[in-house]
C-alpha positions as CSV (number, residue, x, y, z in Angstrom):
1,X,69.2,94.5,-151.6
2,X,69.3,93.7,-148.0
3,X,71.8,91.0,-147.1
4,X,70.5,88.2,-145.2
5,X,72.4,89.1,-141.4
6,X,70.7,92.4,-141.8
7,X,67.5,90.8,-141.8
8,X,68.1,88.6,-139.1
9,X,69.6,91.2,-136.7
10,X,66.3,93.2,-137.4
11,X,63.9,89.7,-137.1
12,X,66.4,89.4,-133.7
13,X,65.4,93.2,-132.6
14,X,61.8,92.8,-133.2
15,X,61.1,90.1,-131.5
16,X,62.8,91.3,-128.4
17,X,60.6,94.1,-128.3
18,X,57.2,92.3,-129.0
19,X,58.6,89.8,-126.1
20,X,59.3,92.8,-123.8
21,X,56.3,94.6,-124.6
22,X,58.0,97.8,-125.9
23,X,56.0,99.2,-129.6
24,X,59.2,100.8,-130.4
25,X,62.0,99.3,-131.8
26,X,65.4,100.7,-132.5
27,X,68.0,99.4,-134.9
28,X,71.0,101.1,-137.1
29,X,70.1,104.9,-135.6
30,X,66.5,104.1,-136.6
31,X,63.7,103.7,-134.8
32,X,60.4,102.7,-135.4
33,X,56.9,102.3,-133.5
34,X,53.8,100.3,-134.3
35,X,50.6,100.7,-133.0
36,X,49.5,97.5,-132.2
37,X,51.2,94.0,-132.0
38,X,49.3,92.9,-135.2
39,X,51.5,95.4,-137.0
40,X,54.5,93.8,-135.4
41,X,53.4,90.5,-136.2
42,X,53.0,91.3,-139.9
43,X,56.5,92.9,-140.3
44,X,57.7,90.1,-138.6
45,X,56.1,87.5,-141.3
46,X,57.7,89.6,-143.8
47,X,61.1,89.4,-142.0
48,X,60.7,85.8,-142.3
49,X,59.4,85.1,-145.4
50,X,62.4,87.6,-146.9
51,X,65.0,85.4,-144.9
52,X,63.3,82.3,-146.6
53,X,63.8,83.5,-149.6
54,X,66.9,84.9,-149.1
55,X,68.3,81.3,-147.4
56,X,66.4,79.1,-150.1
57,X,69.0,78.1,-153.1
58,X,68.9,79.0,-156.3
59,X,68.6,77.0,-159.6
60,X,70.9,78.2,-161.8
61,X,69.8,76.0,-165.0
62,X,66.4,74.1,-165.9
63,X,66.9,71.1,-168.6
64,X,63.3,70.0,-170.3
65,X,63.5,67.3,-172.4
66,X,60.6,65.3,-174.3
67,X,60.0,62.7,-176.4
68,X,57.5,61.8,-178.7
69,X,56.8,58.2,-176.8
70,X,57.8,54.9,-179.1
């Protein structure tokens, strides 16, 4: 699992690409190029909605309780 930094520095590289008009994007010795900026859009989205989830707390317990009404 990818540690929530790591996804940010790779939001942070992606978006300074799509801003500077370069398809290309390089990041830990990697590099990777989209074809148009819809792709980059769309990874982008799922850079953000993994962050969310990765910045959203947990619930560690869930109590239920019922009754029958009196």
């Amino acid at each position: 699992m990818t540690d929530l930094n790591q996804l940010e520095t790779w939001r942070d590289a992606l978006l300074k690409a799509r801003y500077a008009g370069v398809r290309t994007v390089e990041y830990d010795g990697k590099r990777v190029t989209y074809a148009t900026d819809a792709e980059m859009a769309a990874a982008l989205a799922d850079l953000d909605r993994r962050i969310a989830a990765a910045s959203a707390p947990r619930v560690a317990q869930v109590r239920i309780s019922s009754s029958k009404g009196t």
